[in-house]
C-alpha positions as a LaTeX table, in Angstrom:
\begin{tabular}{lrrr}
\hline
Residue & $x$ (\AA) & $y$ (\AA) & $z$ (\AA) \\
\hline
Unk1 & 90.42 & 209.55 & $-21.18$ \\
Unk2 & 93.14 & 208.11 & $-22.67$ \\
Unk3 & 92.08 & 204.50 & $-21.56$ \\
Unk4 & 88.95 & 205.07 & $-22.60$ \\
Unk5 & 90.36 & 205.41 & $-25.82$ \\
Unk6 & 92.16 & 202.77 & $-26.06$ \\
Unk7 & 89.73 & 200.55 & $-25.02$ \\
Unk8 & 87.39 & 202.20 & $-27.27$ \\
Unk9 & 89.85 & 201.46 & $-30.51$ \\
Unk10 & 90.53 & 197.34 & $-29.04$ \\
Unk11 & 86.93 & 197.49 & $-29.43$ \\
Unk12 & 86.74 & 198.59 & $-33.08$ \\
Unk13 & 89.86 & 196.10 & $-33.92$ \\
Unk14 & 88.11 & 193.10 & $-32.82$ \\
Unk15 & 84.75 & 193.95 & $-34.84$ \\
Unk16 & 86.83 & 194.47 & $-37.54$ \\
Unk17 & 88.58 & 191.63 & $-37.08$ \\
Unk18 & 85.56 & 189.55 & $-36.51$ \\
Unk19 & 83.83 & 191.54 & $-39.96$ \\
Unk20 & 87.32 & 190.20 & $-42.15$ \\
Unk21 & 87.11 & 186.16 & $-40.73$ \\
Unk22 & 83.06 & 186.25 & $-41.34$ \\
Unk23 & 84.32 & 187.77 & $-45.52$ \\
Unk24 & 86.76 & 184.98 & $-45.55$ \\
Unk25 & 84.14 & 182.59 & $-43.98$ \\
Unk26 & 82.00 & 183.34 & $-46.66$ \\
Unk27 & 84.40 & 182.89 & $-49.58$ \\
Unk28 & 85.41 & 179.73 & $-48.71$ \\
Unk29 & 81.85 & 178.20 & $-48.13$ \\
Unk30 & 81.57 & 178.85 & $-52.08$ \\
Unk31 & 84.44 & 176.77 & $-53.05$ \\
Unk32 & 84.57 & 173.60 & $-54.00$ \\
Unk33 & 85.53 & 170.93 & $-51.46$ \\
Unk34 & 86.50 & 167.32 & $-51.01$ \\
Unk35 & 87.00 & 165.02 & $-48.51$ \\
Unk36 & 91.11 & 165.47 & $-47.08$ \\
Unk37 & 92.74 & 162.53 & $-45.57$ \\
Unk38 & 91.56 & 163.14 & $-42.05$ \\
Unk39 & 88.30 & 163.84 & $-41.21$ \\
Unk40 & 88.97 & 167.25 & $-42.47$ \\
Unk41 & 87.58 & 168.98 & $-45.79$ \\
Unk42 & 90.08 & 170.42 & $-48.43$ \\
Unk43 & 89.02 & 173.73 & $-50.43$ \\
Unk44 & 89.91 & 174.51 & $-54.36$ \\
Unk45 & 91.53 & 178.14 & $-54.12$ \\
Unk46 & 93.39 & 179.24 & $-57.27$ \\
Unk47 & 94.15 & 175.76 & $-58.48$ \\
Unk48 & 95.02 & 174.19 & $-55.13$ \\
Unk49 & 93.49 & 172.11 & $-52.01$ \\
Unk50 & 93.95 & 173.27 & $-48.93$ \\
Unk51 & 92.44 & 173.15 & $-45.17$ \\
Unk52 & 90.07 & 175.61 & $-43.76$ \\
Unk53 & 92.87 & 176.93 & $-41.25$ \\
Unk54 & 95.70 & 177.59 & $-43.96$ \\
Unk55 & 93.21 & 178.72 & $-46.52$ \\
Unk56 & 91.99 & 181.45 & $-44.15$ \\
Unk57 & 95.64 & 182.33 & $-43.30$ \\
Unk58 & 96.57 & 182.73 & $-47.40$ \\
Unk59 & 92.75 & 184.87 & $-48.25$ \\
Unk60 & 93.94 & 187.52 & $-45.07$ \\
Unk61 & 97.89 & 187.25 & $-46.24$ \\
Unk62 & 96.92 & 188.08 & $-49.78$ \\
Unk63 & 95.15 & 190.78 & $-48.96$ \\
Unk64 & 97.27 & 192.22 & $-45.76$ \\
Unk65 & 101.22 & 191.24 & $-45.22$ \\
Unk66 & 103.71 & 193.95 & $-45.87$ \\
Unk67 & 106.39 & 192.31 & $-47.34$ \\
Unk68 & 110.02 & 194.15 & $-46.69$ \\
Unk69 & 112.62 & 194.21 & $-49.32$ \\
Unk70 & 115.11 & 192.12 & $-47.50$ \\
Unk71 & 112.35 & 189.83 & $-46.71$ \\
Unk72 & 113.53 & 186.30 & $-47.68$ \\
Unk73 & 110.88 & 183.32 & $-48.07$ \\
Unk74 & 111.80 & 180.24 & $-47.45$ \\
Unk75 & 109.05 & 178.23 & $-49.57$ \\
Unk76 & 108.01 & 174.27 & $-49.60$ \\
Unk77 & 105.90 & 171.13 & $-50.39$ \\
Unk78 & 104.49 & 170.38 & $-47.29$ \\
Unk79 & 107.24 & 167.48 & $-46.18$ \\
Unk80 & 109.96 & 167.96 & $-48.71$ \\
Unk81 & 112.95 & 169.75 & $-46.39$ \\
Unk82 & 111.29 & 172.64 & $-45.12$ \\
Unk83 & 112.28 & 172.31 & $-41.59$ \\
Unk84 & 115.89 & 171.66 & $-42.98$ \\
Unk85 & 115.78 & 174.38 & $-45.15$ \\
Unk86 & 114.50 & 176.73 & $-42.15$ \\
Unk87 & 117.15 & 175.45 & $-39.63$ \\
Unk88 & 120.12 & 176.45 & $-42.56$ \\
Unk89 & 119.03 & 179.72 & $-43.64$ \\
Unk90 & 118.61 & 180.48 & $-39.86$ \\
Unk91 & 122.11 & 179.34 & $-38.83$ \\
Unk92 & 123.66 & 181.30 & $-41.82$ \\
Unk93 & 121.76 & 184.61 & $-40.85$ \\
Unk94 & 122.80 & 184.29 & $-37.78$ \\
Unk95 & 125.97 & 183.59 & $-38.00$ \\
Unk96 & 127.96 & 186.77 & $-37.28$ \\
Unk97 & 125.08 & 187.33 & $-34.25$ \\
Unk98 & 125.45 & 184.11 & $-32.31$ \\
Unk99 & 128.54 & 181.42 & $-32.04$ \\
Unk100 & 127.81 & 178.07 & $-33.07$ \\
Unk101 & 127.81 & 176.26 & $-29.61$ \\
Unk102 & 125.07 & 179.32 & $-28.91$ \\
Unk103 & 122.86 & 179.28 & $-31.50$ \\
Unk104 & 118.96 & 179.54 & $-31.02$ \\
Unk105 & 118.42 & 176.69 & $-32.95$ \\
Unk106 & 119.99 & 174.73 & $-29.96$ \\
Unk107 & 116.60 & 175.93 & $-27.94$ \\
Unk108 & 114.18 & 177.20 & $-30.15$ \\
Unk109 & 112.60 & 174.99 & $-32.81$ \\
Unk110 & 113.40 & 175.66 & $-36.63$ \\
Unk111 & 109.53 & 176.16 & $-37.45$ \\
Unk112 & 109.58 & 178.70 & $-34.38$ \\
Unk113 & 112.52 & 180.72 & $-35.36$ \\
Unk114 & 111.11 & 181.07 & $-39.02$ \\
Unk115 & 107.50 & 181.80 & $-38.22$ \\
Unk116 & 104.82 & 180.99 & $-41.26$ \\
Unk117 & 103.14 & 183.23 & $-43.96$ \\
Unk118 & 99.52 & 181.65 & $-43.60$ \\
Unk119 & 99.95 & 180.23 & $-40.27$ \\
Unk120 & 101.59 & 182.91 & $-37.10$ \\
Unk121 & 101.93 & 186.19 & $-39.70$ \\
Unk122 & 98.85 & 185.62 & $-41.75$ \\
Unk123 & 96.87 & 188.33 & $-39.57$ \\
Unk124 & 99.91 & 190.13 & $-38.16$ \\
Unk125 & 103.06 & 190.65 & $-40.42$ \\
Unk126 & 104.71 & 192.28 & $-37.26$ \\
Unk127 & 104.91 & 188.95 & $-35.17$ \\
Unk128 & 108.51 & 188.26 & $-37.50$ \\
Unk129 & 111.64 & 188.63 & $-36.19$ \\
Unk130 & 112.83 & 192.09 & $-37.91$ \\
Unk131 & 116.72 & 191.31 & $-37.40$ \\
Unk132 & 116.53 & 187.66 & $-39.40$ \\
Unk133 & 113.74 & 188.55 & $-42.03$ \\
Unk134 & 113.12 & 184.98 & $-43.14$ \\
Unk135 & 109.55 & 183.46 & $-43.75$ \\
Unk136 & 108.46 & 180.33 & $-44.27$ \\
Unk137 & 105.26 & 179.15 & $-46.78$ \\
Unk138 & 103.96 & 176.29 & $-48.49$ \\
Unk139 & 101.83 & 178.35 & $-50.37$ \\
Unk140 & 101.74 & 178.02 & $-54.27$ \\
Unk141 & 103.96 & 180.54 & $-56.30$ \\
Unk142 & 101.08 & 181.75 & $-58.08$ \\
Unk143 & 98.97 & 182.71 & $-54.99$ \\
Unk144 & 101.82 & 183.92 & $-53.16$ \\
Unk145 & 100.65 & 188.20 & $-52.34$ \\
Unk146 & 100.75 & 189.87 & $-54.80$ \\
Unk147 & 102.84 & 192.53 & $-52.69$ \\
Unk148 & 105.57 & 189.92 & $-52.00$ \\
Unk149 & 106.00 & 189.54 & $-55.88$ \\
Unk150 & 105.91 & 193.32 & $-56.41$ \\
Unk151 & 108.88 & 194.12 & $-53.47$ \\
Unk152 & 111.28 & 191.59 & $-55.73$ \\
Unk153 & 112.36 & 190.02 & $-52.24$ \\
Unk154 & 113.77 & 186.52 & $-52.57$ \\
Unk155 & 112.77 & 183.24 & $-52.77$ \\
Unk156 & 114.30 & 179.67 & $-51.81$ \\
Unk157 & 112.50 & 176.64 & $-52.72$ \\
Unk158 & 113.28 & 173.51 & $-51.77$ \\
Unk159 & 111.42 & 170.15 & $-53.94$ \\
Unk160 & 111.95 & 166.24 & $-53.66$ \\
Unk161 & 111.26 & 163.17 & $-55.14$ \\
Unk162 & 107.44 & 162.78 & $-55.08$ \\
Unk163 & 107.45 & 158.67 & $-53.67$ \\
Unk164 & 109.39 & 160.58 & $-50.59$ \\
Unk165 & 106.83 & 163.17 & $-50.44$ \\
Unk166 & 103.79 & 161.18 & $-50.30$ \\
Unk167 & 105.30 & 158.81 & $-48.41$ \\
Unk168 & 106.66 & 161.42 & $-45.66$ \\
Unk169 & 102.98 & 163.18 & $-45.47$ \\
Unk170 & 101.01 & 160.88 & $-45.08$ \\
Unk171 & 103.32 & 159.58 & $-42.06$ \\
Unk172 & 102.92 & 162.98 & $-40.64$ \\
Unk173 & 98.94 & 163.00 & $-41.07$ \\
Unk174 & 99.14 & 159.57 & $-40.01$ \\
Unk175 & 100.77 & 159.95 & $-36.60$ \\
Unk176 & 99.69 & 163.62 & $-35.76$ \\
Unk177 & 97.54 & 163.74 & $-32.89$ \\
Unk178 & 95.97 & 167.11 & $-32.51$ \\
Unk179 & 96.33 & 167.69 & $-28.82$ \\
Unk180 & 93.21 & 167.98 & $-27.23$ \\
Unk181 & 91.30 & 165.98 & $-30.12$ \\
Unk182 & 90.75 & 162.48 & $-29.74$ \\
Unk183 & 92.54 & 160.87 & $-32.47$ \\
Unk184 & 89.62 & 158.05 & $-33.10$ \\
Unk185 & 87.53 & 161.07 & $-34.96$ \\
Unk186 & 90.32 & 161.86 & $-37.00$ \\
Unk187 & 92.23 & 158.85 & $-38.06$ \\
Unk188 & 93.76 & 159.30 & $-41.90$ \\
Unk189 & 92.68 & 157.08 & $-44.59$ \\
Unk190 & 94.65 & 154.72 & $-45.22$ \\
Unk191 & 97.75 & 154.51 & $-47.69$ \\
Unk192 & 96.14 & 153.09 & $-50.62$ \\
Unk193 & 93.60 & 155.81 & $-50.40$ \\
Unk194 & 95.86 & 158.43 & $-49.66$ \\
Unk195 & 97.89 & 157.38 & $-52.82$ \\
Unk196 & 94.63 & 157.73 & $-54.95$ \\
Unk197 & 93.98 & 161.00 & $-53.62$ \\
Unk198 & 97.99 & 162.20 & $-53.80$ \\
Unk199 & 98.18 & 160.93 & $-57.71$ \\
Unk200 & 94.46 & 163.16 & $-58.33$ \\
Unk201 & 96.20 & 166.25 & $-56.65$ \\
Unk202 & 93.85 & 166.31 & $-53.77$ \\
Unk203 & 96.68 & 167.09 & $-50.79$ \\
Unk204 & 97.74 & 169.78 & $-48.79$ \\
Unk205 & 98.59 & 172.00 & $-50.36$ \\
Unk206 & 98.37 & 170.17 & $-53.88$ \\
Unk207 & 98.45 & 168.97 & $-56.84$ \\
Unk208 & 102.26 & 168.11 & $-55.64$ \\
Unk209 & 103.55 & 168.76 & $-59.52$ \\
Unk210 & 101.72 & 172.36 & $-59.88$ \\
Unk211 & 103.38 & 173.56 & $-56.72$ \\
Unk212 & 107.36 & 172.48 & $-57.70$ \\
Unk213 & 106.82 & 173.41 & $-61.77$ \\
Unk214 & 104.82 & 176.89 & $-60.12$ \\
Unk215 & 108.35 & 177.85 & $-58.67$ \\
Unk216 & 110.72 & 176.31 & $-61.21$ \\
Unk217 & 109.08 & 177.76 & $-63.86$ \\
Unk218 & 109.34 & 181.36 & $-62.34$ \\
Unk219 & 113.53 & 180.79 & $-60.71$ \\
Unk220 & 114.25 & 180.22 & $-64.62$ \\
Unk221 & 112.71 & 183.38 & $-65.56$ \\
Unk222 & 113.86 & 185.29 & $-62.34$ \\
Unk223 & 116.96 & 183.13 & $-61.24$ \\
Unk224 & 118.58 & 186.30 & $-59.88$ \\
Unk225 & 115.52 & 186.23 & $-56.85$ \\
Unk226 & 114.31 & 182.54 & $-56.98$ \\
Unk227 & 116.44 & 179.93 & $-55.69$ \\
Unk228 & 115.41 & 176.64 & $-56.43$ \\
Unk229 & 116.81 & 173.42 & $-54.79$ \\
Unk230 & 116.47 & 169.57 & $-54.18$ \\
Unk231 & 116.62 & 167.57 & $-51.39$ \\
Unk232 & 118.19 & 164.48 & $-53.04$ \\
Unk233 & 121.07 & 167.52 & $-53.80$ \\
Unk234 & 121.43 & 168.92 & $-50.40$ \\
Unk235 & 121.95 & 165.73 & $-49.48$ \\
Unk236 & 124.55 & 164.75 & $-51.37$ \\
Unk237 & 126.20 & 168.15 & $-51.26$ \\
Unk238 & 125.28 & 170.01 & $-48.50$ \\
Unk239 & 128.76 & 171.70 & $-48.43$ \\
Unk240 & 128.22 & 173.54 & $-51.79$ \\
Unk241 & 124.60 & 174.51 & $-51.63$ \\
Unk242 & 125.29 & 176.23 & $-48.09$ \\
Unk243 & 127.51 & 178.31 & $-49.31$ \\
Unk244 & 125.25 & 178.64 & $-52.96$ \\
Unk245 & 122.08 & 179.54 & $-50.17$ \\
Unk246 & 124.39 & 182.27 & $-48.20$ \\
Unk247 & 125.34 & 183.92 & $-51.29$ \\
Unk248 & 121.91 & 183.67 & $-52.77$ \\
Unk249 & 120.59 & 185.54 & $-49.37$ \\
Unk250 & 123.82 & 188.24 & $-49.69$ \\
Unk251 & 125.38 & 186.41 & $-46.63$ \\
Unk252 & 128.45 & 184.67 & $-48.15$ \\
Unk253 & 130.36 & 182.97 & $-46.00$ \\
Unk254 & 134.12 & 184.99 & $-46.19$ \\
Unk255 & 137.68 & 183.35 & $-47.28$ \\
Unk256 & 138.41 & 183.20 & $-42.91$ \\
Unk257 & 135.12 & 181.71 & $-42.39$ \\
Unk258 & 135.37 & 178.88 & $-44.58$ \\
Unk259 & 139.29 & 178.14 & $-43.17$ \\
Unk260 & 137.62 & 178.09 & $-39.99$ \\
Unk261 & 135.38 & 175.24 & $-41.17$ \\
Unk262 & 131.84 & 177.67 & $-40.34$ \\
Unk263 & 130.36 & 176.16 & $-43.64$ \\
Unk264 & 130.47 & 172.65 & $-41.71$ \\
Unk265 & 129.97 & 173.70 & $-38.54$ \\
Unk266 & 126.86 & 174.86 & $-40.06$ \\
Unk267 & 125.73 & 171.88 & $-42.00$ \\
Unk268 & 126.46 & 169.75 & $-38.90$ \\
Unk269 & 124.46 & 172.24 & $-36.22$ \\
Unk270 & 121.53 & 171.75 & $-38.69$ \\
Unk271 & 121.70 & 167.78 & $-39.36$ \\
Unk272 & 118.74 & 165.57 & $-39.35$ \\
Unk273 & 120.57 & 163.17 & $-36.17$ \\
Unk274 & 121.39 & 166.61 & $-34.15$ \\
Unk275 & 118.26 & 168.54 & $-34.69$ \\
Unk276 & 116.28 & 165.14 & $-34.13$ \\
Unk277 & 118.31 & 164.57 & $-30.57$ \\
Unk278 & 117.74 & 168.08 & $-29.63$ \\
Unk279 & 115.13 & 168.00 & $-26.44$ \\
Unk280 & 113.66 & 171.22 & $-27.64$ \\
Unk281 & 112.42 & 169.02 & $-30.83$ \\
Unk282 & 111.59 & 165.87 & $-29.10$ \\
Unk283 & 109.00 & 167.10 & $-26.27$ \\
Unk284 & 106.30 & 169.68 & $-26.64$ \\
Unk285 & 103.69 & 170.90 & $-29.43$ \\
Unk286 & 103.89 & 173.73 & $-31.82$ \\
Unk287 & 101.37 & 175.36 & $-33.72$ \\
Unk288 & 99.45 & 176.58 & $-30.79$ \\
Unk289 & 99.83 & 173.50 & $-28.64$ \\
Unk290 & 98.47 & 171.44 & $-31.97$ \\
Unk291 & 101.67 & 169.17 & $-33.58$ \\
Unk292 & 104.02 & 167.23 & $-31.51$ \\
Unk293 & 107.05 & 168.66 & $-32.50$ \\
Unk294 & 109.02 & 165.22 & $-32.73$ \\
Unk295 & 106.62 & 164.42 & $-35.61$ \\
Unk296 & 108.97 & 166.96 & $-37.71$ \\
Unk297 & 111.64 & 165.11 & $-37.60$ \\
Unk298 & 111.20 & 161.23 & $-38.85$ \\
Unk299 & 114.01 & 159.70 & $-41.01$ \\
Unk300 & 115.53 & 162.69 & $-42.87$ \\
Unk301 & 116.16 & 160.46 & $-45.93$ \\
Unk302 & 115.90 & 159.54 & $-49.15$ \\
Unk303 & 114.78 & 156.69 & $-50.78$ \\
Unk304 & 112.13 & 155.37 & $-47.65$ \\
Unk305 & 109.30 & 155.47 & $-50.39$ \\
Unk306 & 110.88 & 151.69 & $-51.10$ \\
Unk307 & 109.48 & 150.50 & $-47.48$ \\
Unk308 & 106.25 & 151.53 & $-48.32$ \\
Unk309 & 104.80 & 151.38 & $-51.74$ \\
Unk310 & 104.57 & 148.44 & $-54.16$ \\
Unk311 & 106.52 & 148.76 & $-57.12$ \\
Unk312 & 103.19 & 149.27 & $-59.63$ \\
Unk313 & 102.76 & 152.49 & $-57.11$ \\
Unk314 & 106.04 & 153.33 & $-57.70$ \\
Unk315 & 105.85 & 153.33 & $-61.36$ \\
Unk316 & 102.74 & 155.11 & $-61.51$ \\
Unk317 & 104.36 & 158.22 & $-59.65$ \\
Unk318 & 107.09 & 158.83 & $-61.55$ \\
Unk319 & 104.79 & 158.22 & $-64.93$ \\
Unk320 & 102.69 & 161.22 & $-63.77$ \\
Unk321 & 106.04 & 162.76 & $-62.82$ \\
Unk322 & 107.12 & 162.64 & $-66.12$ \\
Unk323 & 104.05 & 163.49 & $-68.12$ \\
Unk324 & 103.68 & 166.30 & $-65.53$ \\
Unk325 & 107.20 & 167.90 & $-65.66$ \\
Unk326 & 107.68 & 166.71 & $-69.49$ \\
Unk327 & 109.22 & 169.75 & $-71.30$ \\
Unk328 & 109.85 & 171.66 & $-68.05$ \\
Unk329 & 113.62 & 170.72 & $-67.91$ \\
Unk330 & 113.04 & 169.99 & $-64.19$ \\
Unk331 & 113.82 & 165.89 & $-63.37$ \\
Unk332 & 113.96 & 163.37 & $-60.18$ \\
Unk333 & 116.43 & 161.16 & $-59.32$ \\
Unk334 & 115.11 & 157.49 & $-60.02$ \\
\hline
\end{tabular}
């Protein structure tokens, strides 16, 4: 009887399942669309473009995820440090649970040790890791859930220089081959086009400049629970904002700690040239077999936007960068 039962309620789950992705089906046939960079279409939700599969993943996280109070979200651009920013907030969790030359992160991929909001928790909040409550999004402040906003759990956001953001994404789209698709029906436009498309806000994820001044704007009203960082910074002084991101998350690294160099032990264990040499990062697909995983890591840098885009490109970027984020307070390096 008791089988029965259960069978009985699997049953029920999967209708109901099936009844919630046929809702958020129908939602996002009324939206308005456009042409993304692949052969994909890109939906307007709540100000912002985004891909059928994401979009999905954000409609049944807004209306479903259980945030808990310690939860901390690590939050993104699409391309702008996020697996960085995973692989350090990691290691400094961690810290007191595994030894350096131990870590996970020597195995297990940064994207699969922080699992996603709209992506592997959208339908599931349980599938996190309860001991290390860290989640990553990309997802705009203003549609983050509404429950996440309401539990007061914090936020780290990390930004960069939009030439190194376009530049960086449309590498990705460029060279991602969805496994099992064959990449001749879903070659990305090319990088005049995508610059057109990047400077009208039609990106993942985008417009780029709504997404950063969306969390700036709210870490200078709430700086106590929003954290918000560069990558040109971390990069320059990785040192200091480690230790700024451990107190931030109510891990600070102790007096004995820092004599026993864990602050750099950290910052190396989670550098672009050791992550990037890691086999676990170099072979293999995440994302349900989708993404080659050495497409995550490229050049770590800053400043590649010079090998790619002409200098009237250039100044056209950072002239919508600074009519965008004029009066904000918030600048870019030049």
């Amino acid at each position: 009887m008791e089988f029965s039962s259960s069978k009985s309620n699997e049953k029920e789950d999967h209708r109901s399942d099936l009844k919630t992705l046929n809702l958020y089906n129908e939602i996002i046939s009324t939206l308005p669309k456009r042409k993304g960079w692949k052969s994909d279409e890109l939906y307007h939700y709540q100000g912002f473009w985004h891909d059928f599969f994401n979009l999905e993943g954000l409609l049944s996280a807004q209306q479903h995820f259980k945030p808990q109070t310690n939860d901390i979200i690590l939050s993104s651009f699409p391309k702008t440090g996020t697996t960085w920013l995973k692989a350090l907030s990691f290691a400094i969790m961690t810290r007191s649970s595994f030894d350096i030359s131990a870590s996970p992160l020597l195995t297990t991929m940064p994207h699969e040790c922080v699992l996603s909001l709209e992506g592997a928790l959208a339908h599931n909040s349980f599938h996190r890791n309860q001991d290390t409550p860290l989640i990553g999004t990309h997802v705009p402040y203003t549609s983050l859930p509404k429950s996440m906003i309401d539990s007061g759990c914090k936020i780290i956001y990390i930004c960069r220089d939009p030439k190194d953001t376009f530049v960086s994404l449309w590498q990705f789209a460029r060279n991602a081959s969805l496994k099992g698709v064959d990449s001749s029906t879903s070659e990305v436009v090319d990088l005049e086009k995508a610059f057109e498309l990047f400077c009208d806000g039609v990106t993942y994820y985008g417009p780029y400049w709504d997404h950063v001044l969306g969390y700036w704007k709210a870490s200078l009203e709430s700086p106590e629970r929003i954290l918000f960082l560069k990558f040109e910074d971390l990069k320059k002084e990785a040192l200091f904002y480690v230790k700024k991101m451990a107190e931030f998350v109510g891990y600070p690294f102790s007096l004995k700690e820092e004599e026993k160099g864990m602050v750099q032990k950290i910052v190396d264990l989670c550098s672009f040239q050791n992550l990037s040499e890691l086999e676990v990062n170099k072979t293999g697909h995440l994302h349900g077999n989708l993404f080659e995983k050495r497409l995550f890591f490229r050049k770590g840098e800053t400043g590649d936007w010079k090998n790619y885009l002409t200098s009237t490109m250039a100044t056209r970027l950072d002239q919508i960068t600074e009519q965008k984020l004029r009066s904000s307070g918030l600048t870019f390096n030049a």
